[in-house]
N, C-alpha and C positions, 0 to 999 in steps of 0.2 A: 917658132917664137914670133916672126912678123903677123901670122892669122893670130895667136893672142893678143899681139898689141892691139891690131884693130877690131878685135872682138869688143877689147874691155876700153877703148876708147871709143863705139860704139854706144856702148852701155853709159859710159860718162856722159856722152851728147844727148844721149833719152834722156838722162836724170838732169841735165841740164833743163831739158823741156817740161820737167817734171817742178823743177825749183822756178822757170819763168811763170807757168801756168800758175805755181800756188801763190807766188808772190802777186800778182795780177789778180786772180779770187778774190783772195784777201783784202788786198786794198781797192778792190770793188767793192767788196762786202760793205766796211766801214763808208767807203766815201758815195757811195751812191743807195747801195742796199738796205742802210742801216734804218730801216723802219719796217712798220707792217710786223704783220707776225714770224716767230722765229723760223720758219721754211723758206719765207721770204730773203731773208736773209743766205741762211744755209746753201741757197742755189748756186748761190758765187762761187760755193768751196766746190763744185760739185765737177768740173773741168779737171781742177789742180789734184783732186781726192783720185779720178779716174788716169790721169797721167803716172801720180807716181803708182797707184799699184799695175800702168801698165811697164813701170820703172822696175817694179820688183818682180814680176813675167818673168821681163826681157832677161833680166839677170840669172834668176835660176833655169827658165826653160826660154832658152834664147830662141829655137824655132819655132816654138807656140808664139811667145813675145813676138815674134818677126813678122807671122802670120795674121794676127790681130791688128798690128800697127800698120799694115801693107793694105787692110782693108778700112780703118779708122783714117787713112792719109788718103785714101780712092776718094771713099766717100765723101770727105770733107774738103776735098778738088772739085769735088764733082757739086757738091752745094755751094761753094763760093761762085764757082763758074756762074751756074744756074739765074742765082742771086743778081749779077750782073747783068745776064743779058736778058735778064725777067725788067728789067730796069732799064733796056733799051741803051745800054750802056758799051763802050766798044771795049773788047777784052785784047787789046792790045801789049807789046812788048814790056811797057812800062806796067802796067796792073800785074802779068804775069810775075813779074821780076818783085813786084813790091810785095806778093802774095806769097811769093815761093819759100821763105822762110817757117810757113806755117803750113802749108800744102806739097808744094814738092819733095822738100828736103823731110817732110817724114816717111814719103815713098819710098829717096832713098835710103835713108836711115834703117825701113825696116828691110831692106834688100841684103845692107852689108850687116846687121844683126843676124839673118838666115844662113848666110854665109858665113862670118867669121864669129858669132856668138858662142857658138857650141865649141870651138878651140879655147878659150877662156877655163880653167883650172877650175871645180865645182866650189873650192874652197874661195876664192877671187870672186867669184860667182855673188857667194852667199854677201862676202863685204861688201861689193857692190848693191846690193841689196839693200843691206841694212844701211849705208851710206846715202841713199836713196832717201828710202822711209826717214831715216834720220835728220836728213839735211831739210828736208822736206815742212818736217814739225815745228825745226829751229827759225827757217824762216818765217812761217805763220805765227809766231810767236813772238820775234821780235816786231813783226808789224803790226800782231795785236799791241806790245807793250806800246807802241807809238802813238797809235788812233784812241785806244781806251781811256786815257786820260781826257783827252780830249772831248767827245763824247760825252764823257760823264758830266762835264761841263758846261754842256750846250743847254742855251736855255730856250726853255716851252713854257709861257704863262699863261699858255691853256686859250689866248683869248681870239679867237677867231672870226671876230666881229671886224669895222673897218679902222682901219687905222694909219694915225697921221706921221709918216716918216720927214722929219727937215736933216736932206744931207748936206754935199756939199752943194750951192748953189740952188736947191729943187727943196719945194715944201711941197708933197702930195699925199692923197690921202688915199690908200691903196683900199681893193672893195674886200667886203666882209666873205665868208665862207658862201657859195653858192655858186650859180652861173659865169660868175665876173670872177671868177679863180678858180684856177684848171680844168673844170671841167663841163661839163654841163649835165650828163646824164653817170652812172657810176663807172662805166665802163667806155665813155667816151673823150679819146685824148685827142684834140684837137690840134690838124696840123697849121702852119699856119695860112695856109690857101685857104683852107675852112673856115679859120677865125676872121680871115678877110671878108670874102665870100657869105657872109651868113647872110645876110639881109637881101643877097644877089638873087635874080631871078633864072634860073636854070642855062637861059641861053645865053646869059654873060658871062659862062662857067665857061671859059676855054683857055687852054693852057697853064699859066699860073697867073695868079693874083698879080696886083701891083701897090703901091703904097697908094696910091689914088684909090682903089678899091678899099685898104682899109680904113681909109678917112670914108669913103661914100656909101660902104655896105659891112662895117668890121660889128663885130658880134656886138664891141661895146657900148656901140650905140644905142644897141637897144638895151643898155641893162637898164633896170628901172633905178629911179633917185635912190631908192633905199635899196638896191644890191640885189634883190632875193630874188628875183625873176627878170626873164626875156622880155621884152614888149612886143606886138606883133608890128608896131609904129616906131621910128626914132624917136629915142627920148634927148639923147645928146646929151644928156652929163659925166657920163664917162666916156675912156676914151684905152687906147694901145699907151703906154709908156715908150717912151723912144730909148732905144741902147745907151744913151747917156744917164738919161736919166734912173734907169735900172742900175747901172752902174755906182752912181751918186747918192743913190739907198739903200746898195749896202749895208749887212749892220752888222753888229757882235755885241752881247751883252745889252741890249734892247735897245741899242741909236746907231746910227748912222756909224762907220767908221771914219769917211773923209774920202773914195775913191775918186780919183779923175779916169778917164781912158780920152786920147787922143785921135781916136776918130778912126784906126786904123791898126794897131798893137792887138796883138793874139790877147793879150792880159790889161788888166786893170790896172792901175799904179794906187798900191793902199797902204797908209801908215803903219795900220795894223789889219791882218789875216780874216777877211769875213768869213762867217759861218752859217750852218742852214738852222739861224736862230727866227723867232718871233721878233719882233713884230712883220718885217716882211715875208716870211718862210711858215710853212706850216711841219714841222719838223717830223711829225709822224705819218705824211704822206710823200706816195710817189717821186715828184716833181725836183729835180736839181738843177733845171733849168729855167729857165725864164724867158718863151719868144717876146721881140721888142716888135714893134712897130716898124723899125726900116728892113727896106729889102738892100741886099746887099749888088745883087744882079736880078737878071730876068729870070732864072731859076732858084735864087738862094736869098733866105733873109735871115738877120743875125740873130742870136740866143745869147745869153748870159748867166755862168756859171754861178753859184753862192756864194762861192770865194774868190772871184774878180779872176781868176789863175787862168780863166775862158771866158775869151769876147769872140765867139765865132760864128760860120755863118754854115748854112747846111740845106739842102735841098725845101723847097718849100710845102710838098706835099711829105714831109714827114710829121710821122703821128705817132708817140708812143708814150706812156706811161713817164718817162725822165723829161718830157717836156712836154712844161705844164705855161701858165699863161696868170696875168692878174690885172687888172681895169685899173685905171686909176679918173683921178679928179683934183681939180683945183681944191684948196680949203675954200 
């Protein structure tokens, strides 16, 4: 009776990792995912989709499930590990510890699944199962019902030319679709040492940037008056937006919402919830981020969420598709 118990409270502790993972998908999907074509989207479920059917394994063939999961828990120790110290990063007590909820703890999960899974009742077996898969839909479903209103409501006015945000405090005129917003070639996400660095000469490239560099060599300088191109000279009309002022253009429903952030809060403080709406967002691309102009230290400079809910700061040589960038200018 005790190897039942912890068979099928084994099987509970998977399906629990099965209901974190989709719950997580999910609300990646919507909150970040939610553009691009529909595979773009679908990738987010593809974690939480693999979880529970390794949830429904476990449950009917606990030593298969055991097996599977004993080598999905190696591996993905063994890529985190990697990850870090490809990163120059130290893999000390603290990283292990913070990590072990999603790497050790499925080594041992699938050790006492091998062990105590197969004492579990085939009948208990199969309800766990279905319990699994069940719980699994209920939660993707209610976080759809949450986000999809939402969403449907976001607004795109299609207009991706430049345009003038007054929030609180800050009148600027943010640059139209081209170089001077997110990107520069289709497949180039710039991190922010690059966006500093653009005008730099090769042998000034050491270490990381500094806000000095992006006032003296930052991409923006050289956008040209009207947006659409690089200059190979400064032109100096545009310029990095500072974290405040990102903040303070927020928008919902195509103006400004009202946020402040005080110079140091994880979040924004807004009357009302911004969105990844027009005029400042380009809603069907990439980007949910926004790097600012200050650096936070001598490795990290801040970014800014859509929804003020992130004012944070992150490695400077990070470059990825969720953060994207936008010039601005005086009117």
């Amino acid at each position: 009776m005790k190897g039942h118990r912890l068979g099928l409270a084994t099987i509970g502790a998977i399906g629990l990792f099965a209901f974190a993972w989709t719950a997580w998908g999910t609300i990646e999907m919507y909150y970040e995912g939610w553009w691009g074509p529909w595979w773009q989207r679908a990738f987010y479920l593809v974690p939480g989709a693999a979880f529970v059917l390794l949830g429904v394994v476990a449950a009917l063939r606990p030593k298969m499930g055991g097996a599977v999961l004993l080598v999905v828990g190696a591996a993905y120790t063994a890529f985190v590990l990697a990850v870090q110290i490809g990163r120059g990063a130290t893999v000390g007590l603290r990283f292990l510890a913070g990590w072990f909820p999603v790497t050790g703890a499925i080594v041992l999960l699938a050790a006492a699944l091998i062990r105590w899974g197969p004492t579990v009742p085939p009948s208990r077996r199969r309800w766990a199962a279905t319990a699994v898969a069940g719980g699994a839909v209920a939660i993707a479903v209610v976080v759809s019902a949450m986000w999809i209103p939402r969403l449907a409501a976001r607004l795109d006015d299609g207009d991706r030319g430049e345009r003038r945000i007054v929030g609180a405090g800050v009148d600027l005129i943010w640059a139209p679709a081209g170089p001077g917003w997110n990107q520069v070639e289709p497949d180039d996400w710039m991190s922010w040492d690059e966006l500093a660095w653009w005008g730099a000469a090769e042998a000034a490239r050491s270490g990381h940037a500094t806000e000095a560099d992006m006032v003296r060599s930052g991409l923006c300088r050289y956008l040209a008056a009207d947006g659409t191109e690089l200059l190979a000279d400064p032109v100096d009309v545009w310029r990095m937006p500072t974290t405040d002022e990102v903040v303070r253009s927020l928008v919902r429903d195509g103006s400004a919402v009202g946020c402040t952030w005080d110079g140091e809060s994880a979040s924004a403080s807004c009357p009302t919830e911004p969105d990844k709406e027009t005029p400042l967002w380009a809603p069907d691309e990439a980007p949910i981020y926004y790097w600012t102009a200050d650096e936070f230290d001598t490795d990290e400079a801040w970014y800014v969420n859509y929804s003020g809910s992130i004012v944070a700061h992150q490695p400077k040589d990070w470059g990825n598709p969720r953060h994207g960038y936008r010039c601005v200018r005086e009117p």
